[in-house]
C-alpha positions as a Markdown table, in Angstrom:
| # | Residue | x | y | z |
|---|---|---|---|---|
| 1 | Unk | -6.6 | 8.5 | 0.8 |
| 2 | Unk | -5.9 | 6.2 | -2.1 |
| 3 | Unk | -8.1 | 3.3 | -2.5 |
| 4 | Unk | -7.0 | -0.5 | -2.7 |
| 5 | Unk | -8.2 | -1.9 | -5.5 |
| 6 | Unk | -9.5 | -5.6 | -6.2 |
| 7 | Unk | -9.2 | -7.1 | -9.6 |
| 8 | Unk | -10.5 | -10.3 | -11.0 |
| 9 | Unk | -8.2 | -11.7 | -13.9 |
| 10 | Unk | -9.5 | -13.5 | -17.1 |
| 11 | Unk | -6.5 | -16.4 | -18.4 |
| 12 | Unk | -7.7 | -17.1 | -21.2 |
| 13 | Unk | -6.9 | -19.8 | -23.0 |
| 14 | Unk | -9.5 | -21.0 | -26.6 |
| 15 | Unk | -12.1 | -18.5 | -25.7 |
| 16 | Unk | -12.5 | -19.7 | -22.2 |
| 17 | Unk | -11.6 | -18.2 | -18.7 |
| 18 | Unk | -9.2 | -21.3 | -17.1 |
| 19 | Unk | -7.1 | -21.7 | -13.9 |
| 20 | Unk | -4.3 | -23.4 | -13.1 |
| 21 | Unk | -1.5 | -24.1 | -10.4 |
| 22 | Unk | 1.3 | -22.9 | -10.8 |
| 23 | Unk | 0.9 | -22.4 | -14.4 |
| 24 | Unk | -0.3 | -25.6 | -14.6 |
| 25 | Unk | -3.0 | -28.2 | -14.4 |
| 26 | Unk | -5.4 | -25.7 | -16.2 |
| 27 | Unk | -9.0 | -26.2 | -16.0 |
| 28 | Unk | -12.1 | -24.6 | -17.3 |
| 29 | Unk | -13.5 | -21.5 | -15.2 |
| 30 | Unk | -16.5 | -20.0 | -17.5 |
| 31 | Unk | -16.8 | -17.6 | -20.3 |
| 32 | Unk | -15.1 | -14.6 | -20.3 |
| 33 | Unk | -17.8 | -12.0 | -21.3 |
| 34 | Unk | -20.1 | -13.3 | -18.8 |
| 35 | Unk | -17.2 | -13.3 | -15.9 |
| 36 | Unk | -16.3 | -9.6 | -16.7 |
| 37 | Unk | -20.1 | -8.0 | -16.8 |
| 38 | Unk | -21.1 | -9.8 | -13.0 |
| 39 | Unk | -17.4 | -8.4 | -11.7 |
| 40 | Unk | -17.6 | -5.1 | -13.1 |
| 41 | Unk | -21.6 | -5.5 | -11.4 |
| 42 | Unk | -20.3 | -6.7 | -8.1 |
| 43 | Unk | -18.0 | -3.5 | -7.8 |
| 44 | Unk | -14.6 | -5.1 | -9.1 |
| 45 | Unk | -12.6 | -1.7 | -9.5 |
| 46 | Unk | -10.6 | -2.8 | -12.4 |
| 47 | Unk | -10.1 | -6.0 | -14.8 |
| 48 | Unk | -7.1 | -8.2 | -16.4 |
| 49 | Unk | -7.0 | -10.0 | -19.1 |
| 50 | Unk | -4.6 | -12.3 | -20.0 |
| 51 | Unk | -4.8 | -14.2 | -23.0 |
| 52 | Unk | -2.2 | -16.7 | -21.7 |
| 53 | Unk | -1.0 | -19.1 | -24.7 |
| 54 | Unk | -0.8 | -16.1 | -27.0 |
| 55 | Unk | 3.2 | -15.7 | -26.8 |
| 56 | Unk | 3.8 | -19.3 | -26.7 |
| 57 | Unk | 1.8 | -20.1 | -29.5 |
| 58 | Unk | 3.8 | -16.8 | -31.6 |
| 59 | Unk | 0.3 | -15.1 | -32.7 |
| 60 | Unk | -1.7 | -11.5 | -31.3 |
| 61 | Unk | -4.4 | -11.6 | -28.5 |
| 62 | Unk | -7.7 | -12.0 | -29.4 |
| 63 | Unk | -9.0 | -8.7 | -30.3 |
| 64 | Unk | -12.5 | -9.8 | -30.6 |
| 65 | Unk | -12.8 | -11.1 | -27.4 |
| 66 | Unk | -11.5 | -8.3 | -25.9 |
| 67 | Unk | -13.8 | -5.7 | -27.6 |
| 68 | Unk | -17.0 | -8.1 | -26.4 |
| 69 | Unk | -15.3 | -7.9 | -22.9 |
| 70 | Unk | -15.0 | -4.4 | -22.9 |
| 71 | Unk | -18.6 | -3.7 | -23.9 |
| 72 | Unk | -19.9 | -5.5 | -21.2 |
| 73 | Unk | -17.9 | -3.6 | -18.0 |
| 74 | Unk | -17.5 | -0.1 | -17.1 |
| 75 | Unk | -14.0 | -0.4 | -15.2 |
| 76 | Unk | -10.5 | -0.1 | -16.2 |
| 77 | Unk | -9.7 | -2.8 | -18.4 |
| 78 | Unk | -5.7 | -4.1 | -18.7 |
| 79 | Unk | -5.2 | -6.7 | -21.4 |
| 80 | Unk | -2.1 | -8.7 | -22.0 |
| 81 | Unk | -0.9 | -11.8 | -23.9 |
| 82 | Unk | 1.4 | -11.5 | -27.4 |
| 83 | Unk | 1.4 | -7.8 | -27.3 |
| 84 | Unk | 4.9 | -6.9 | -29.0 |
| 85 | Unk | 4.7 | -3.9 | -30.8 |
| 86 | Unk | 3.1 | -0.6 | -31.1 |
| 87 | Unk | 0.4 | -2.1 | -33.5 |
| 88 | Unk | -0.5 | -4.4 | -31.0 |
| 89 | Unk | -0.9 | -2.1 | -28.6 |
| 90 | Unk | -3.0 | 0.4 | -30.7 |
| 91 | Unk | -5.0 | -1.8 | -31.5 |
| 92 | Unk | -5.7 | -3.5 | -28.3 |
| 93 | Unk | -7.1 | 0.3 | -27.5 |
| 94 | Unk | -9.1 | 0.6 | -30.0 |
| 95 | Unk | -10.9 | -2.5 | -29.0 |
| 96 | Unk | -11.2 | -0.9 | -25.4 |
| 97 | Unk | -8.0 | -1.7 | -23.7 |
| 98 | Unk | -7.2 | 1.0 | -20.8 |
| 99 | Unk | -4.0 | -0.4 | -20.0 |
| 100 | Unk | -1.7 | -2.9 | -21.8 |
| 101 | Unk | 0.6 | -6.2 | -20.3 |
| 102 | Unk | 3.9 | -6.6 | -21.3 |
| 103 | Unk | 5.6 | -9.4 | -20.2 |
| 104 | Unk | 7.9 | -11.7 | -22.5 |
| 105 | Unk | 8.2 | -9.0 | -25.5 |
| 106 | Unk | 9.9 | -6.4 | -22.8 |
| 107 | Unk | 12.6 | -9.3 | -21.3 |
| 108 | Unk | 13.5 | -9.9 | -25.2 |
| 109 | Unk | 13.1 | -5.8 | -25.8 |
| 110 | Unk | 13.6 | -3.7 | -23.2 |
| 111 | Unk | 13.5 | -0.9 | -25.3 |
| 112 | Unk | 10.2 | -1.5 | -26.4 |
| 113 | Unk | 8.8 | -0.2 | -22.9 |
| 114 | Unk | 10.3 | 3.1 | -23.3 |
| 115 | Unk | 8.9 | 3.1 | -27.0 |
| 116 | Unk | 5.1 | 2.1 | -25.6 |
| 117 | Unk | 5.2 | 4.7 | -22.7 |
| 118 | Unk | 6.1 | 7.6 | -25.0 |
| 119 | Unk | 3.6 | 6.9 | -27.5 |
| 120 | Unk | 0.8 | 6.0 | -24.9 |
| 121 | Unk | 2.1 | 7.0 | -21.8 |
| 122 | Unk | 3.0 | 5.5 | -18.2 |
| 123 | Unk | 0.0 | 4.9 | -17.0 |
| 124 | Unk | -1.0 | 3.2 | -19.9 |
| 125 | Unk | 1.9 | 0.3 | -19.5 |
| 126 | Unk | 1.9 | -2.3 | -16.5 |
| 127 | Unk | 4.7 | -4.7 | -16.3 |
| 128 | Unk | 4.5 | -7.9 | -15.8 |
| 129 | Unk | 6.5 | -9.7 | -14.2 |
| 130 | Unk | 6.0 | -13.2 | -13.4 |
| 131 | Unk | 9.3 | -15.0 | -10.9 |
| 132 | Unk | 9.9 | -17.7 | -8.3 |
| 133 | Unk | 12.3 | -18.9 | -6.1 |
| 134 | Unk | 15.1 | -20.4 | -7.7 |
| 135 | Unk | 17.6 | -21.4 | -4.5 |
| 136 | Unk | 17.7 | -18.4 | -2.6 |
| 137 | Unk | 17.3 | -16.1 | -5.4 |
| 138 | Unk | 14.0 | -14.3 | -6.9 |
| 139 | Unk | 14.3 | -15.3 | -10.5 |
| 140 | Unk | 12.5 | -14.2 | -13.4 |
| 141 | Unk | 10.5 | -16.0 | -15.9 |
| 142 | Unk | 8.9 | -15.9 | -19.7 |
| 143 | Unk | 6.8 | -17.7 | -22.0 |
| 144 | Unk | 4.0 | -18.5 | -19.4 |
| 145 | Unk | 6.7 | -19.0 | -16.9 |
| 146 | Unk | 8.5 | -21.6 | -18.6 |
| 147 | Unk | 11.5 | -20.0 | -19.2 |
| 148 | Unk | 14.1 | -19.1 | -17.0 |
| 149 | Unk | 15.7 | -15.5 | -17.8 |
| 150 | Unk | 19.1 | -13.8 | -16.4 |
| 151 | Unk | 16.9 | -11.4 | -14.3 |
| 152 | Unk | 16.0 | -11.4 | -10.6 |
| 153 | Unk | 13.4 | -9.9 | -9.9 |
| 154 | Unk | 14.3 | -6.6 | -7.8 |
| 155 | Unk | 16.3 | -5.6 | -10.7 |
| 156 | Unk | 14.2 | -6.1 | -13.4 |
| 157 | Unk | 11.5 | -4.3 | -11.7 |
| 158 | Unk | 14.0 | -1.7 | -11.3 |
| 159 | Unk | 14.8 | -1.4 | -15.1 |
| 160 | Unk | 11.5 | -1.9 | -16.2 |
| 161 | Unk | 10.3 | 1.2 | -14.5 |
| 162 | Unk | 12.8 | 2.7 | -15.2 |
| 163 | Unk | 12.2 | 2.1 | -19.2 |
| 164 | Unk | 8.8 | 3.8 | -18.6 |
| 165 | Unk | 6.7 | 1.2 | -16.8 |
| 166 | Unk | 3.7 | 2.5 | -14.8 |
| 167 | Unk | 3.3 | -0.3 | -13.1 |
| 168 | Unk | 4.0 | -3.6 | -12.2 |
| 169 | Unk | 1.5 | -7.2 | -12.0 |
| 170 | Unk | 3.7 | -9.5 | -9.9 |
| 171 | Unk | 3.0 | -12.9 | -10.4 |
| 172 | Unk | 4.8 | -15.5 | -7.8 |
| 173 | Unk | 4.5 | -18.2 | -9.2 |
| 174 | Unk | 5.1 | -20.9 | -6.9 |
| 175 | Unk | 1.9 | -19.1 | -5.1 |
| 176 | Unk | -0.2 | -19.2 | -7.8 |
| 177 | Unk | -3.2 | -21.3 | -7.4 |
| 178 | Unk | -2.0 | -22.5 | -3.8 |
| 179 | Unk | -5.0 | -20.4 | -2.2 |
| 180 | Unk | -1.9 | -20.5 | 0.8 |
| 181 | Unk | -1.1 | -16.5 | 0.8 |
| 182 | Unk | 0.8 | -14.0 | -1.8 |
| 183 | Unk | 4.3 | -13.4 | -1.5 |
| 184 | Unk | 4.1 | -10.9 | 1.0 |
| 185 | Unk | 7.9 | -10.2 | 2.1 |
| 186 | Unk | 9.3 | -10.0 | -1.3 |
| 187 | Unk | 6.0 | -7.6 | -2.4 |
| 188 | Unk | 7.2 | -5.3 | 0.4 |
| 189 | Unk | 10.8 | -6.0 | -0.7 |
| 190 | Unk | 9.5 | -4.6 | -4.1 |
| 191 | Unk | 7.4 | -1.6 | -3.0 |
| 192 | Unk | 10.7 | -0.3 | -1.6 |
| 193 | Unk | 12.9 | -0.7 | -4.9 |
| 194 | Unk | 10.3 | 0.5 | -7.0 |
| 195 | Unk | 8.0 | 3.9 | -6.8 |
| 196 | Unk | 5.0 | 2.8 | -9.3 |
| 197 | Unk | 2.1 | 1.1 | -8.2 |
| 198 | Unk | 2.0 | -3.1 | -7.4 |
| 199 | Unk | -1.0 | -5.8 | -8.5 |
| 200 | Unk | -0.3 | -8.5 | -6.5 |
| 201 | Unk | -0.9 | -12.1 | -8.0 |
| 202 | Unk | -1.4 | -15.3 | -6.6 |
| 203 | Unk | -1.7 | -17.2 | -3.6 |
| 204 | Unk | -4.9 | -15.9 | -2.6 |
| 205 | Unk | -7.4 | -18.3 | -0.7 |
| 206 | Unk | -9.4 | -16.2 | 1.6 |
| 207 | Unk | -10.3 | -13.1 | 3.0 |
| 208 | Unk | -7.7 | -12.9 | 5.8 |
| 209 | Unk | -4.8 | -13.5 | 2.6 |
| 210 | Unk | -6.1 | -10.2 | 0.7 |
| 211 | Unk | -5.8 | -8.2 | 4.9 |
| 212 | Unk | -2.0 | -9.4 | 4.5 |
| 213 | Unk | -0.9 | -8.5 | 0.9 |
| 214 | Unk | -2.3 | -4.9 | 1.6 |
| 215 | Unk | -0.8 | -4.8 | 5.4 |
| 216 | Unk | 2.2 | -6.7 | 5.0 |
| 217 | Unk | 2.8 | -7.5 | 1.5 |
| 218 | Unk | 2.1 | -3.2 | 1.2 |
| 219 | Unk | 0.3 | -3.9 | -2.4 |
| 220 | Unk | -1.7 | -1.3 | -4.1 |
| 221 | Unk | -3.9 | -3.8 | -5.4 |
| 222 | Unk | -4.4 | -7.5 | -5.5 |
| 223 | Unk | -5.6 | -9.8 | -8.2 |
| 224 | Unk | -7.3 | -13.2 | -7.9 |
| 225 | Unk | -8.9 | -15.6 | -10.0 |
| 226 | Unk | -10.6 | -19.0 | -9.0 |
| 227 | Unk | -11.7 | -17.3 | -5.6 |
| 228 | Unk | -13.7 | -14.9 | -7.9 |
| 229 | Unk | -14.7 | -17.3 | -10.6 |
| 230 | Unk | -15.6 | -19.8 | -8.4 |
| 231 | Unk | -17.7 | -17.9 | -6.0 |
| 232 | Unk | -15.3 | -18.5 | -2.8 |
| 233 | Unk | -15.3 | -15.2 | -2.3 |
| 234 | Unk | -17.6 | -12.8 | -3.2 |
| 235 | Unk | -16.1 | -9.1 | -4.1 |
| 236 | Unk | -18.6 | -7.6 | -2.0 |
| 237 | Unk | -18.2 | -9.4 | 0.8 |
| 238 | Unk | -14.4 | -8.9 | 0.9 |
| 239 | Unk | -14.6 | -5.1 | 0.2 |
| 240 | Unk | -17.2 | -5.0 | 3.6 |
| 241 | Unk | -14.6 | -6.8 | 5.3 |
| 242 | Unk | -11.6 | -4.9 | 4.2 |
| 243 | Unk | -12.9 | -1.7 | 5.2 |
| 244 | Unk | -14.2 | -2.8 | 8.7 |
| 245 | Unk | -10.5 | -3.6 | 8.6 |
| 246 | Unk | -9.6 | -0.1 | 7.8 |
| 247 | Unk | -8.2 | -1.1 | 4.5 |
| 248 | Unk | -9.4 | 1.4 | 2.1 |
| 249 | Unk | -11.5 | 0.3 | -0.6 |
| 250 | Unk | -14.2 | 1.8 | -3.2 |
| 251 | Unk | -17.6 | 0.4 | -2.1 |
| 252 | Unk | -20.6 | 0.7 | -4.4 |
């Protein structure tokens, strides 16, 4: 049986890990380096990191930080933020990337999805998408979700995979930093239109949110931040309780 996976993510923002609400009202969470090595220790099963002003402010992740991330955890490691070309990305593995983010670069380049999964492969590209309710409509966003695009969200999930995407981080962000749930309707809405793997991404508050995004929300993994970084919830004490669940997790 496939596992569920849990996954801390890293916003980074100046060299430090920060959380916010709804993309905003961002405040200081800890240093990076230190936040990866005691997650990869408490049996996180894979990473993000998600260097979050990169795009806006029209310059390339931090490379450095991510190789000192990397050489502190021995889990699968997805960075994104200002990755827009194959250089980017190849370079992002050399400093010890697993998988790469693409988020605003693929909604002004669609092509460039298809270009990244047939040098590096499928599984090596996540999409991610970040949307929110706009009237009744799913609508997705860019530039740290400050930009309104002509997609909604089913369908650009649906072309995004299509270009070569392996899998998808869906962001909602009017959940995001709410601690009130994820969106788990339209993240079974999306597990039907799409046949790649989902991260699900904020809204989570507590242990009985993460039992819902796997049961209802059908999400093959779910990502969380201030819970994590601020001790709310400790990853091995939501793993125990997910599997007396009979949610399938990796324990170590």
């Amino acid at each position: 049986m496939i596992t569920k996976r849990i996954i801390p993510c890293l916003d980074i923002r100046n060299g430090r890990t920060v959380k916010g609400i709804q993309f905003k009202e961002i405040t200081d969470a800890g240093d990076p380096v230190k936040l990866a090595y005691k997650y990869a220790r408490d049996g996180a099963d894979e990473l993000v990191f998600l260097d979050i002003t990169a795009t806006e402010e029209k310059r390339k992740t931090l490379f450095t930080m991510v190789r000192d991330v990397a050489a502190e955890i021995n889990i699968p490691f997805t960075v994104g933020g200002g990755v827009g070309s194959v250089s980017d990305v190849e370079q992002l593995l050399q400093n010890g990337a697993d998988k790469i983010a693409v988020n605003s670069a693929a909604l002004e380049n669609p092509g460039l999805v298809t270009e990244l999964a047939k040098r590096f492969g499928s599984q090596c590209i996540v999409a991610a998408i970040d949307a929110k309710l706009v009237g009744d409509r799913w609508k997705v966003f860019r530039t740290g979700g400050k930009r309104e695009t002509k997609w909604e969200l089913l369908d650009w999930a649906k072309q995004i995979t299509e270009n070569g995407a392996g899998e998808i981080l869906f962001t909602a962000i009017d959940h995001d930093g709410r601690k009130q749930g994820f969106a788990n309707t339209m993240l079974a809405e999306l597990n039907k239109t799409v046949n790649v793997p989902i991260i699900a991404s904020g809204g989570a508050g507590k242990i009985a949110d993460f039992i819902a995004v796997f049961n209802d929300g059908k999400a093959d993994a779910a990502l969380a931040a201030s819970v994590f970084h601020y001790d709310t919830i400790p990853i091995p004490v939501l793993k125990q309780v997910l599997k007396e669940q009979n949610i399938p997790v990796r324990i170590v």
